[in-house]
C-alpha positions in Angstrom: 2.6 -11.5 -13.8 1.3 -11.1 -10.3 4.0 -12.7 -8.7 6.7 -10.6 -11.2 5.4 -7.9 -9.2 5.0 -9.0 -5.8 8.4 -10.2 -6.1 9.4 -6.8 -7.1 7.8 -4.9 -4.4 9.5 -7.4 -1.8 12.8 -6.3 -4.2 12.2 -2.7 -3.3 11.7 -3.1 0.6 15.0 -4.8 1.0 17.0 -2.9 -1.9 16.0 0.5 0.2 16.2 1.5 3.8 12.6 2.4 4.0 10.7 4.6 6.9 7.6 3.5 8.8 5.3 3.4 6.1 3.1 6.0 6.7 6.3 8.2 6.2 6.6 6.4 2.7 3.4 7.8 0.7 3.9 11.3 2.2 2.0 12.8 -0.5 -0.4 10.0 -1.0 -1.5 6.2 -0.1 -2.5 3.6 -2.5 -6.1 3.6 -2.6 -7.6 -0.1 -1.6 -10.9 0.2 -2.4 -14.0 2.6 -1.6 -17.6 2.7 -0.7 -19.7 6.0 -1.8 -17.4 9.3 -1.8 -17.1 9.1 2.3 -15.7 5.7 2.9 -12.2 4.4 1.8 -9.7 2.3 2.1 -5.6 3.2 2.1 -2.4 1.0 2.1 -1.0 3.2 5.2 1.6 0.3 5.8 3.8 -2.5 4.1 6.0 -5.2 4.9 7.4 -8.0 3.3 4.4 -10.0 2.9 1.4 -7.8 3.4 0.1 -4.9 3.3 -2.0 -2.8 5.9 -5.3 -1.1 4.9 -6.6 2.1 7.0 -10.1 2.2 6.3 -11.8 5.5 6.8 -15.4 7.3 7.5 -14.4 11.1 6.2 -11.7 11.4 7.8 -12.0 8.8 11.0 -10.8 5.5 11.1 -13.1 3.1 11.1 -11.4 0.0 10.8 -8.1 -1.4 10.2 -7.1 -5.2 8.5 -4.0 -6.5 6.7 -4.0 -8.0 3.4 -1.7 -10.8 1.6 -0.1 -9.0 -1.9 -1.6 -12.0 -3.6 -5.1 -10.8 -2.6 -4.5 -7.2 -4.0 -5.4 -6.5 -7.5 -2.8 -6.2 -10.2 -3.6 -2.2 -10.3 -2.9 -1.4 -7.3 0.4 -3.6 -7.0 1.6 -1.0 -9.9 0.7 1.5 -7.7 2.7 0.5 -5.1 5.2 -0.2 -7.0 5.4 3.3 -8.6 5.7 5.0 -5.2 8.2 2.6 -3.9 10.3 3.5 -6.7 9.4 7.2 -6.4 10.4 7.1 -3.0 14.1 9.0 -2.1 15.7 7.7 1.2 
């Protein structure tokens, strides 16, 4: 099932002439993970074979690391999935 959707999110980056990323998920980013109420963690940029996670203190960025689809939970690969298809370009 994982790879059904990795395959699909791949599917969607070549089907579409995507913007930079961060101009993708205008209103919002997938949400990575998060620590506590002040420290999270955003998909702010995709590719083809990963993903790049934005990690921030409030409203600083605090660190920054890119991460294979295969190590991203099933959830959030919906997610993405649901604003790539959302997406009008």
């Amino acid at each position: 099932m994982k790879t059904k959707k990795i395959q699909r999110i791949k599917s969607l980056l070549l089907e579409k002439d995507f913007p930079p990323a961060g101009e993708i998920f205008t209103e919002r980013s997938p949400i990575y993970g998060s620590i506590g109420e002040r420290v999270f963690a955003l998909i702010e940029d995709i590719s083809l074979d990963r993903a790049g996670v934005i990690v921030y203190l409030n409203d600083q960025i605090i660190d920054q690391f890119n991460v294979a689809y295969e190590e991203i939970d099933e959830d959030i690969l919906d997610d993405i999935i649901y604003l790539l298809e959302k997406v009008e370009v």
